[in-house]
C-alpha positions in Angstrom: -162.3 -147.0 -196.8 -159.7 -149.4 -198.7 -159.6 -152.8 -198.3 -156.3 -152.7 -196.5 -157.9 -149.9 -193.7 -160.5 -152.0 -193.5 -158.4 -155.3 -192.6 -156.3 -153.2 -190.3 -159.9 -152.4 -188.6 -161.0 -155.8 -188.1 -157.4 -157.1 -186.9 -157.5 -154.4 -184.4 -161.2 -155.2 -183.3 -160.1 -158.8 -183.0 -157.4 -158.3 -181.1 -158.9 -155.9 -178.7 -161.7 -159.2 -178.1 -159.2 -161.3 -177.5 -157.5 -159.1 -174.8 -160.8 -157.7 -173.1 -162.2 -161.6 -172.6 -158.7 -162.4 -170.9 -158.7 -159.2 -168.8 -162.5 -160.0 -168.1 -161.7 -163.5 -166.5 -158.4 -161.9 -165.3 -160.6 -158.8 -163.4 -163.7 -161.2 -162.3 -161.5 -163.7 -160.6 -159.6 -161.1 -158.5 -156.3 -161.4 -160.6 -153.2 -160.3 -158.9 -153.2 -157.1 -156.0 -151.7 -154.2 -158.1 -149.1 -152.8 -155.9 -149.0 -149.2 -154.8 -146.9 -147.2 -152.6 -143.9 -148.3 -154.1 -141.9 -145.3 -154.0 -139.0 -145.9 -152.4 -139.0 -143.9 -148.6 -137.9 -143.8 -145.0 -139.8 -143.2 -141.6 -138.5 -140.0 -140.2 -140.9 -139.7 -137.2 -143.7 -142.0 -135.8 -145.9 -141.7 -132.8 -148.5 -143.8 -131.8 -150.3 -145.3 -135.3 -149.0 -142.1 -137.1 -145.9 -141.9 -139.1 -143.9 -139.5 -141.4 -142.2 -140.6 -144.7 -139.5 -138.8 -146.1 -139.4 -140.0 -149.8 -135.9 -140.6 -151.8 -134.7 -138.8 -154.7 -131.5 -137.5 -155.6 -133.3 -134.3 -157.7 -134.3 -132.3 -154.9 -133.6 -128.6 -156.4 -136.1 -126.6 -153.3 -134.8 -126.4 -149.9 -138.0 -125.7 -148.3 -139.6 -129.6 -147.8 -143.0 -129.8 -148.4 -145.3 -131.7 -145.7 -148.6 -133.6 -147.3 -151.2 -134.2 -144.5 -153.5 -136.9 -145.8 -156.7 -137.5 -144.8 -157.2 -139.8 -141.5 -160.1 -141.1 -143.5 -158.2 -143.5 -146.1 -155.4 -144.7 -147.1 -152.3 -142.7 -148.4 -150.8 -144.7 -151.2 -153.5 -143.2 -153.3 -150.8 -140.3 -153.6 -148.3 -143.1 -154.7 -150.5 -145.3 -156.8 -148.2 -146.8 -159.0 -145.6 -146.1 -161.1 -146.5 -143.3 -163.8 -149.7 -142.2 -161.5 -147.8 -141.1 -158.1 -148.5 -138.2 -157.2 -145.6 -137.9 -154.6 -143.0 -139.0 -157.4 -144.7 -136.6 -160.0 -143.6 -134.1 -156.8 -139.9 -135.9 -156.4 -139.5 -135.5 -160.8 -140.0 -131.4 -159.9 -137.0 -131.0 -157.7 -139.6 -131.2 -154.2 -138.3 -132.5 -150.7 -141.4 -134.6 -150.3 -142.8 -135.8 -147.1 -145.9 -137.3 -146.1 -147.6 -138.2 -142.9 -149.5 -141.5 -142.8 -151.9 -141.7 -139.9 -152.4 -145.6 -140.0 -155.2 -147.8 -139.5 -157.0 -147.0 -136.2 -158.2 -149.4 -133.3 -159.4 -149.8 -130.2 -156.3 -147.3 -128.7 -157.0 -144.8 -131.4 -161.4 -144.8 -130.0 -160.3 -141.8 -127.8 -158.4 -139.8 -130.4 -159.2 -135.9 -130.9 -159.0 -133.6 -133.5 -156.4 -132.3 -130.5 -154.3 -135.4 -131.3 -154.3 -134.4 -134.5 -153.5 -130.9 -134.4 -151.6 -130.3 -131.1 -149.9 -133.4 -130.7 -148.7 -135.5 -134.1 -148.6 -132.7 -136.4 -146.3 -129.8 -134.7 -143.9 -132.8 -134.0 -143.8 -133.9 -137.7 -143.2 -130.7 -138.8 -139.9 -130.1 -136.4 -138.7 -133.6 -137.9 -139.3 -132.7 -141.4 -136.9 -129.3 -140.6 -134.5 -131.4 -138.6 -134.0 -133.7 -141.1 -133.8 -131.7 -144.0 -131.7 -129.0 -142.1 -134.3 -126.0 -143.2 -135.5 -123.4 -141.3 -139.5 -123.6 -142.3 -141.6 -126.3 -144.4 -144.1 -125.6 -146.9 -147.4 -127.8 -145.8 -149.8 -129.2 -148.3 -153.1 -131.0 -146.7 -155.7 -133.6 -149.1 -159.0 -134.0 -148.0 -159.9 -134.1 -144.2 -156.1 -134.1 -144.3 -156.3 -129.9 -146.0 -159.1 -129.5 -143.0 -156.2 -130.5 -140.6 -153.5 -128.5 -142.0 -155.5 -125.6 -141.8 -156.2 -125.9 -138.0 -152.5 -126.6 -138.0 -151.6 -123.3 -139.5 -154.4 -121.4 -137.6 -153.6 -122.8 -134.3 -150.1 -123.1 -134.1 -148.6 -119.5 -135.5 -145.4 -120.0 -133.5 -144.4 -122.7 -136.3 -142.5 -121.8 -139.5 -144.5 -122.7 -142.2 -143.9 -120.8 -145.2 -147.0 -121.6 -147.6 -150.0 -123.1 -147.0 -151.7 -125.7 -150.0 -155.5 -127.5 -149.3 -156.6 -129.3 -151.6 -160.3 -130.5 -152.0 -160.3 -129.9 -148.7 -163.9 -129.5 -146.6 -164.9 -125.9 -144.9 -168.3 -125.6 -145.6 -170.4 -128.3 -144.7 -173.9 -126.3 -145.6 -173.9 -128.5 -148.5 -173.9 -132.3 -147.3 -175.3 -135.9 -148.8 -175.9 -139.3 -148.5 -174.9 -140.6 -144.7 -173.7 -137.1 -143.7 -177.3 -135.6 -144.6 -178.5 -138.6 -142.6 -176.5 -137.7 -139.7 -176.9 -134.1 -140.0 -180.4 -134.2 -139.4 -180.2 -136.3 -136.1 -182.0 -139.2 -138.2 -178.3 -140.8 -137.3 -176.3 -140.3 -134.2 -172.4 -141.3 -134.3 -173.1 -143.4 -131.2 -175.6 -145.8 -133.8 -172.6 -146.5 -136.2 -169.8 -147.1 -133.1 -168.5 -150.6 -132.9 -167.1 -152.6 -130.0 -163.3 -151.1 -130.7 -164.8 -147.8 -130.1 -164.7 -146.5 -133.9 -166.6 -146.1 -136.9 -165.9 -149.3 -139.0 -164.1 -149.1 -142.1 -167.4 -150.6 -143.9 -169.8 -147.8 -142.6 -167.1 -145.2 -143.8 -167.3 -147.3 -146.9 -170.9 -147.1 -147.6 -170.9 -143.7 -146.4 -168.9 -142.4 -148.9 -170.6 -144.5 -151.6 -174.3 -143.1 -150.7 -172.9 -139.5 -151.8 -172.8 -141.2 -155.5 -174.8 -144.1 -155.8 -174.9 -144.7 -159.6 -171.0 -144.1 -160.2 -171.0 -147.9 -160.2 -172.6 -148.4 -164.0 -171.0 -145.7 -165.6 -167.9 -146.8 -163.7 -168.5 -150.5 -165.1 -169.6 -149.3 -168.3 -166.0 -147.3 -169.0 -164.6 -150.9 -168.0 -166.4 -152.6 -170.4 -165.1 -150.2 -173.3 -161.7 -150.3 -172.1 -161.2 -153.9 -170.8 -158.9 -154.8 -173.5 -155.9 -152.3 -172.1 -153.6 -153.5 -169.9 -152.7 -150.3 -168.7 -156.5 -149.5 -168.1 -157.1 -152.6 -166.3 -154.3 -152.7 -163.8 -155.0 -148.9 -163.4 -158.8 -149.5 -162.6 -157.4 -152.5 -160.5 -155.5 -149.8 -158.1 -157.8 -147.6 -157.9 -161.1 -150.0 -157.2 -158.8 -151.8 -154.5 -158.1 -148.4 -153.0 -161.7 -147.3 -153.1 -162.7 -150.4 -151.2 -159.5 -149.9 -148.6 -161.0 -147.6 -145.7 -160.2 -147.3 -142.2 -162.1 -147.2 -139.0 -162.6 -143.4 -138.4 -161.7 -142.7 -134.6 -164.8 -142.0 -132.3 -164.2 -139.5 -130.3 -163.0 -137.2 -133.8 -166.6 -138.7 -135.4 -168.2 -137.1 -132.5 -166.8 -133.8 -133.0 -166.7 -133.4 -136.4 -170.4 -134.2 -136.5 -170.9 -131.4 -133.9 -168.6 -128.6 -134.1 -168.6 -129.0 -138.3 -171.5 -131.2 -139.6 -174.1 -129.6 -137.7 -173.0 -126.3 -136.2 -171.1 -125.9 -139.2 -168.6 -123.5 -137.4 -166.1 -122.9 -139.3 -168.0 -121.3 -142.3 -170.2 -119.4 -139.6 -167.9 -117.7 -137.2 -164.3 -118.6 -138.8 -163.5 -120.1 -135.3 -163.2 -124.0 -134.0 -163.2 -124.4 -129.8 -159.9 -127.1 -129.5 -159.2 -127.9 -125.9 -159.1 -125.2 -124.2 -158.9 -122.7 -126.7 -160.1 -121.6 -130.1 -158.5 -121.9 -133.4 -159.2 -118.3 -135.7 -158.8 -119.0 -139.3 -158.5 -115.6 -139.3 -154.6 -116.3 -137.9 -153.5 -117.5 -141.5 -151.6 -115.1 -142.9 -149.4 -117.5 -145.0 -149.7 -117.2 -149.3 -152.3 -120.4 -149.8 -152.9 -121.8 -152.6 -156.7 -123.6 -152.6 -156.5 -126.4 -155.4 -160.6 -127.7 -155.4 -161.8 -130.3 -158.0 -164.8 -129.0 -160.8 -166.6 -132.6 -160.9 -165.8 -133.4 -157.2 -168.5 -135.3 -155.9 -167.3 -135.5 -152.4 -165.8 -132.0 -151.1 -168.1 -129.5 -153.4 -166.0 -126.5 -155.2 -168.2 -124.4 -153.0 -167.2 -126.5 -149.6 -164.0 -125.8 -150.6 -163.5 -122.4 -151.6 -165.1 -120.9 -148.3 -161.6 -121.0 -147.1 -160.5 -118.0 -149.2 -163.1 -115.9 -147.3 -162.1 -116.7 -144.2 -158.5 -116.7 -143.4 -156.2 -113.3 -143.5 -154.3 -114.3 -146.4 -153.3 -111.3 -149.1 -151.8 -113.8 -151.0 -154.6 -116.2 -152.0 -154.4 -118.2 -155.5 -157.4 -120.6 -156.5 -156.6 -123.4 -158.7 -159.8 -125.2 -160.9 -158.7 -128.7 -162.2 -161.1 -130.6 -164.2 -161.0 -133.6 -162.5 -163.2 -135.1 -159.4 -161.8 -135.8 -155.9 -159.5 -138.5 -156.9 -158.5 -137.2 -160.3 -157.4 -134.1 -159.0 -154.0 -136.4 -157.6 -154.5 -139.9 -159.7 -155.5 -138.4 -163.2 -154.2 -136.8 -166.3 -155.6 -133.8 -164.9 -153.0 -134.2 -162.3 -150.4 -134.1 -164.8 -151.8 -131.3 -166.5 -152.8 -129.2 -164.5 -152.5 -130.3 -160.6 -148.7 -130.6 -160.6 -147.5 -127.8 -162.6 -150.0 -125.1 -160.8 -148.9 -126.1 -157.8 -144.5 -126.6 -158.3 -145.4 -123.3 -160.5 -146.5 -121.6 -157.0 -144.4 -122.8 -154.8 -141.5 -121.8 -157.3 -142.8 -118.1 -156.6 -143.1 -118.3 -152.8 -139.3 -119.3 -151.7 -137.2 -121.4 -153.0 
């Protein structure tokens, strides 16, 4: 090495010191809230806590909107984390009609909340609003998370609705395979009753910790990746968003704690007989016929590939594409892998099923 390369080394090093001690105090003092969700968009439909976005964009090229379901388990601006990771505008830069329905931040009204609500009353609405207000004649419907889990029942249990395609992604089925609190829970050691608070709900901390017992040591690497990469703006503020949005849960409504622990935690239904009792009736997964694409994560750590992939088995489907991304459960929307591979997979397939 010259002395020159070597000089240019050193002032590099220095430099990177310099900006990793100010992002340091910067980071352990709290610095400033990164902003996400900043996408510009309009309510199209509300009811009760729940609401539906349309988002703006003058390079919509598909007349077929597309519908995101997200989970009722977090918080959605994950999908629009900030500008240059946004999942929805990485959508809006393909041409899509983008939609997404936001169930809110429960309380004591929400305690009595079904899967029902859910599935028979928000969901069918939002979808006739999306069509009304983009004048089409069916909606492609793409669910995250516990949100994929409801717009499958969606699909199953309400054939009469035109929805063209069908998209999960990381999206729980089989719940053979379960951790931390869950495990906890599944083996009666917990009862949904012991984590219930006042307002009738599962606080937003238990669902916290909950989700943080299924990993316990992501923490120090996590930390450890700071540490090498405290000296990048970029990094920092990224890490910022994301930490901030891994800390912001929401209560988890009762009464749908209390079924999901029953009908998919510990009878694990779905994967054993394809079928879910709702009200009065029960929901086949053997009624999807749509093309569905099934986007899972490799390194998920929260919805296993395997959890995920159950679907395929089970619905009716002759058009069935599985999509691998190398990314965990976050990644596979907030990443490079979404850039990589998450988008373009999935405005690839929906190019080939309608326009």
């Amino acid at each position: 090495m010259d002395a020159g390369s070597l000089l240019e080394g050193l002032r590099r090093d220095t430099q990177r010191h310099l900006y990793r001690a100010r992002n340091g105090i910067r980071y352990a003092t709290g610095g400033v809230r990164p902003e996400s969700g900043l996408t510009p968009k309009q309510v199209v439909w509300s009811r009760g806590k729940a609401v539906m976005w349309r988002y703006d964009s003058d390079q919509r090229t598909r007349r077929t909107p597309v519908v995101v379901v997200y989970s009722i388990l977090g918080r959605s601006y994950i999908l629009d984390l900030r500008p240059g990771t946004s999942f929805v505008q990485w959508l809006l830069d393909a041409g899509l009609d983008v939609y997404l329905v936001d169930f809110g931040i429960p309380d004591h009204v929400d305690a009595t909340n079904t899967l029902e609500t859910y599935i028979d009353a928000y969901l069918p609405r939002a979808i006739e609003a999306a069509m009304e207000e983009s004048e089409a004649d069916s909606v492609d419907v793409l669910g995250y998370c516990f949100g994929g889990l409801l717009a499958t029942l969606l699909v199953a249990g309400h054939p009469e609705l035109p929805v063209q395609t069908l998209t999960v992604m990381a999206t729980p089925i089989d719940f053979t395979v379960t951790e931390g609190g869950l495990l906890a829970l599944k083996r009666g050691r917990l009862e949904i009753d012991d984590l219930i608070d006042d307002t009738g709900n599962v606080p937003s901390e238990t669902v916290h910790r909950m989700f943080r017992t299924l990993k316990p040591t992501s923490g120090i690497a996590t930390y450890a990746m700071l540490w090498e990469r405290l000296w990048s703006d970029e990094f920092v503020e990224g890490f910022q968003a994301m930490s901030q949005w891994a800390a912001d849960q929401v209560p988890f409504p009762g009464a749908t704690a209390r079924q999901c622990l029953d009908l998919l935690v510990r009878r694990n239904l779905l994967t054993r007989t394809g079928r879910l009792p709702l009200g009065r009736r029960k929901v086949r997964l053997s009624d999807i016929k749509h093309p569905l694409l099934n986007i899972y994560a490799e390194h998920d750590h929260i919805v296993s590939p395997a959890s995920s992939l159950a679907l395929n088995r089970l619905v009716s489907s002759e058009d069935i594409t599985t999509l691998r991304v190398p990314a965990g459960h976050i990644g596979l929307a907030a990443s490079r892998s979404a850039v990589r591979t998450t988008i373009p997979g999935l405005v690839a397939w929906l190019g080939n099923h309608g326009s």
